[in-house]
Backbone as CSV, one residue per row, in Angstrom:
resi,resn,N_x,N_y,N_z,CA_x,CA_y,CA_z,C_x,C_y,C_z
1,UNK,22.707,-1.694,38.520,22.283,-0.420,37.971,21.213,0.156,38.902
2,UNK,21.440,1.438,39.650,20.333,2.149,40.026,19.271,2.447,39.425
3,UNK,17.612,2.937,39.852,16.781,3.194,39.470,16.624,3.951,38.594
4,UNK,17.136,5.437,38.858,17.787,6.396,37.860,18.231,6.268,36.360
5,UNK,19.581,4.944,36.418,20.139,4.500,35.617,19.239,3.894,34.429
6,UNK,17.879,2.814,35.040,17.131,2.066,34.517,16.127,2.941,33.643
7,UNK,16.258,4.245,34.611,14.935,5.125,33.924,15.622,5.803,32.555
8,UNK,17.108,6.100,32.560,17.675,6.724,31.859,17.864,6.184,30.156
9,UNK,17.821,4.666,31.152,18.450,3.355,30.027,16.659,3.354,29.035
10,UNK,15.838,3.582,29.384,14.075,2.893,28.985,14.593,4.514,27.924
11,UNK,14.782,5.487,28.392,14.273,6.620,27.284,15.350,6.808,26.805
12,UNK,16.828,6.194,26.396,17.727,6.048,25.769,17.374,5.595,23.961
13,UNK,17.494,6.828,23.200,16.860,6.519,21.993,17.826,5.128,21.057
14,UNK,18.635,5.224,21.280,19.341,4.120,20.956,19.326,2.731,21.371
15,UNK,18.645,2.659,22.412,18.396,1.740,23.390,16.890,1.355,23.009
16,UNK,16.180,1.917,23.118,14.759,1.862,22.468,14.487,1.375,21.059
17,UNK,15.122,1.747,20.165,15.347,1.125,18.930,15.791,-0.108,19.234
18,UNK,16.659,-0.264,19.469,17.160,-2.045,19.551,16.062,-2.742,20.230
19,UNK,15.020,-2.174,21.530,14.299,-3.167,21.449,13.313,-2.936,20.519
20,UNK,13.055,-2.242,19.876,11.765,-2.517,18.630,12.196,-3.157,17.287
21,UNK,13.712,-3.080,17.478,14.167,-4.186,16.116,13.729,-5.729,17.055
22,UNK,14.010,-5.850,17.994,13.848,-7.153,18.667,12.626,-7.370,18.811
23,UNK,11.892,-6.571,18.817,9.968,-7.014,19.012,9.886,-7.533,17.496
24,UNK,10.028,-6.065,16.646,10.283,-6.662,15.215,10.423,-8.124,14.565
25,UNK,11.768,-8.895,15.314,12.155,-9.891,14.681,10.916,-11.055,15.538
26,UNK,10.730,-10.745,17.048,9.600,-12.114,17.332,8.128,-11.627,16.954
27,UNK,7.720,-10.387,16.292,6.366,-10.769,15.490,6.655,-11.500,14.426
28,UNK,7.798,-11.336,13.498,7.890,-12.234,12.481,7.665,-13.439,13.196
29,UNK,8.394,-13.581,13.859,8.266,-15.536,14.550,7.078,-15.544,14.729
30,UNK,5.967,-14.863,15.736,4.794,-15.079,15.884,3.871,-15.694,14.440
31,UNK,3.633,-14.456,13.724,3.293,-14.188,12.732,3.787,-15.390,11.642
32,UNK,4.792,-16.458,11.797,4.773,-18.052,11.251,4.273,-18.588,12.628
33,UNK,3.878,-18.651,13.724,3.354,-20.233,14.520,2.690,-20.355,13.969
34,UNK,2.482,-21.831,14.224,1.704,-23.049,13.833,0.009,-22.604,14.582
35,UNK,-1.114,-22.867,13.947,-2.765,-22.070,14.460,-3.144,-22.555,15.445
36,UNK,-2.187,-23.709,16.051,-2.447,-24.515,17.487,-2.121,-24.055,18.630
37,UNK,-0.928,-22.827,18.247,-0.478,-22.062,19.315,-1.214,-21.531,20.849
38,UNK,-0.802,-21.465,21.438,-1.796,-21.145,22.564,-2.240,-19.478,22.222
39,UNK,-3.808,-18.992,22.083,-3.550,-17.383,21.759,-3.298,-17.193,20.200
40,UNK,-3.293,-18.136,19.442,-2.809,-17.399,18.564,-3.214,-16.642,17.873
41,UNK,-5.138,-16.541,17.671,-4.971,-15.344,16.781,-4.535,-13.759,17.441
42,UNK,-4.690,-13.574,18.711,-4.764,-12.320,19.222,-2.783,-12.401,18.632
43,UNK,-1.944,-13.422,19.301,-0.542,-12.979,18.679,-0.668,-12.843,17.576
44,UNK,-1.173,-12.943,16.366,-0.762,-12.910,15.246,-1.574,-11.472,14.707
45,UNK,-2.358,-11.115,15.579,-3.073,-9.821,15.170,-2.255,-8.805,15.597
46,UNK,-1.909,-9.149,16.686,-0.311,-8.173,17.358,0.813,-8.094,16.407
47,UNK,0.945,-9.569,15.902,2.025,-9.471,14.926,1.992,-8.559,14.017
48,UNK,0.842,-8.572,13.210,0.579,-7.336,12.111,0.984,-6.637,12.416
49,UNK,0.398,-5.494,13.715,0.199,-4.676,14.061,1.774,-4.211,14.212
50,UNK,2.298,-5.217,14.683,3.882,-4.778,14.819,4.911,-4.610,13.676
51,UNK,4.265,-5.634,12.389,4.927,-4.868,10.997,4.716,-4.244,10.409
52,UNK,3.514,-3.268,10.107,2.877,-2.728,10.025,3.027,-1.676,10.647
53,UNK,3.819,-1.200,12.180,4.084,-0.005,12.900,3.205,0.414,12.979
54,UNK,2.048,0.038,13.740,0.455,0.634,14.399,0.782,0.063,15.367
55,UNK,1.522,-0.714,16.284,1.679,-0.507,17.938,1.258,-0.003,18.724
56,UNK,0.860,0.353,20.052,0.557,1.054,21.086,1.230,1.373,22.185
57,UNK,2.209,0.380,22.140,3.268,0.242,23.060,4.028,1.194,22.551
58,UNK,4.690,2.283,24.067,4.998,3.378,23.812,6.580,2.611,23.904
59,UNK,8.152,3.545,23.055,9.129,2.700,23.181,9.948,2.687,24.767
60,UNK,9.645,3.488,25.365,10.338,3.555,26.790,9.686,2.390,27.797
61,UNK,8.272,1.860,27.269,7.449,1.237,27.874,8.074,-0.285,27.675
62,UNK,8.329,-0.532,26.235,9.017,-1.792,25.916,10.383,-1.217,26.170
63,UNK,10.791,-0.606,25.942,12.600,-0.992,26.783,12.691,-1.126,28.480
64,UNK,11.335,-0.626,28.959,11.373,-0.650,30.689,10.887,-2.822,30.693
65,UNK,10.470,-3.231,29.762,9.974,-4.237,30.094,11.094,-5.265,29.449
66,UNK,11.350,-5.178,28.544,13.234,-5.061,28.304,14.494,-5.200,29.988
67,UNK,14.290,-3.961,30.495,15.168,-3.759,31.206,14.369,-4.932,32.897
68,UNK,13.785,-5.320,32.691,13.146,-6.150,33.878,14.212,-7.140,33.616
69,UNK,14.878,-7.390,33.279,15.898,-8.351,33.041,16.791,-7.683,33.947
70,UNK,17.379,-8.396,34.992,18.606,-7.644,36.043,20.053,-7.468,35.041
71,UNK,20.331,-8.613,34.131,21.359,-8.609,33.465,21.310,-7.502,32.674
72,UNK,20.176,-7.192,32.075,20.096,-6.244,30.852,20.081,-4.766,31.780
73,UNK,19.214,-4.718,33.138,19.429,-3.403,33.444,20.667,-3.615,34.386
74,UNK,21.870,-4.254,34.408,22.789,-4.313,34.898,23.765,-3.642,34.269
75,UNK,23.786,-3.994,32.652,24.385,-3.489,31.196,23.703,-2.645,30.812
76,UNK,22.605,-2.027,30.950,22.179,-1.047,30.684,21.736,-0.443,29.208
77,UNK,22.245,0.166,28.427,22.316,0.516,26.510,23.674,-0.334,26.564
78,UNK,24.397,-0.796,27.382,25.500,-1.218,26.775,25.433,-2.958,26.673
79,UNK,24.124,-3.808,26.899,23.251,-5.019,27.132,23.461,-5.305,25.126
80,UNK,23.885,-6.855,25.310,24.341,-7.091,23.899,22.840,-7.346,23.470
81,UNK,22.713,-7.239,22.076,21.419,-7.602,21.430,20.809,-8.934,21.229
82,UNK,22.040,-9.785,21.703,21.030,-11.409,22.103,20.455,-11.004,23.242
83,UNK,20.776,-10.906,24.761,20.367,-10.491,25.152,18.947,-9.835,25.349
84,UNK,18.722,-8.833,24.267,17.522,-7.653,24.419,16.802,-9.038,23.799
85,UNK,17.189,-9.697,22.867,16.046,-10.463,22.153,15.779,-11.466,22.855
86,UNK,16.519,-11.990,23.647,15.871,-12.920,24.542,14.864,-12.731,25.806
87,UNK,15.219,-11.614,26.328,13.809,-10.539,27.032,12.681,-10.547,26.503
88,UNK,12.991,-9.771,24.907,11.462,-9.506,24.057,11.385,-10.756,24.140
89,UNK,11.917,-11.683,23.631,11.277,-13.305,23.594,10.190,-13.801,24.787
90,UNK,11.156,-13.560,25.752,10.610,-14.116,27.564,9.446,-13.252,27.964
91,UNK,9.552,-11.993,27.389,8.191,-10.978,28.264,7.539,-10.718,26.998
92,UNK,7.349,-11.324,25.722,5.953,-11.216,24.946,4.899,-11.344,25.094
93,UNK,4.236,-12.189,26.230,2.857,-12.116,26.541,2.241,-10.706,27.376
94,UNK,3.407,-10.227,27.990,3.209,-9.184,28.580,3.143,-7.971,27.800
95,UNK,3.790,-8.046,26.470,4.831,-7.125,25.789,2.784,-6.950,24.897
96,UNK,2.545,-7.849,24.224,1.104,-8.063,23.696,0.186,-7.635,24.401
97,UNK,0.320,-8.120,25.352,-1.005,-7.436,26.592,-0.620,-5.637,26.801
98,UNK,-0.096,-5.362,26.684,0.467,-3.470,26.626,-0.188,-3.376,25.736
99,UNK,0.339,-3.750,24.674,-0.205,-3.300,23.021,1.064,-3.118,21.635
């Protein structure tokens, strides 16, 4: 996928939603670790923040961090939703550090 493509794919409203259902589902996960976690209260304060929909993270911002995946910006909006969730999974520390 070209650059273009990638930029097209981040502000794709359909595309953007799927990754905020997928942030969605790993604050829940956060939001149960165990208090030994590495970080955990700042994740679990994120977590709120993420069910709760007070975020900061803008959605083109998490689907561009989403699309850092070559496979996913390879597939583009058309990237299956294991996939997107295994991204949000892999780039959550980063995804937290945004906001």
């Amino acid at each position: 996928m070209d650059l273009l493509a990638i930029y097209g794919a981040a502000y794709d409203t359909g595309f953007q939603s799927r990754c905020k259902v997928a942030m969605w589902l790993a604050a829940q996960d956060i939001a149960a670790e165990p208090e030994d976690t590495p970080a955990h209260a700042t994740r679990v304060e994120w977590a709120k923040r993420v069910l709760q929909d007070v975020v900061t993270i803008k959605p083109h911002v998490l689907a561009m961090q989403v699309l850092r995946n070559p496979q996913i910006a390879a597939a583009g909006t058309a990237a299956p939703d294991g996939d997107i969730q295994f991204q949000v999974n892999a780039a959550i520390d980063s995804i937290i550090a945004i906001g």
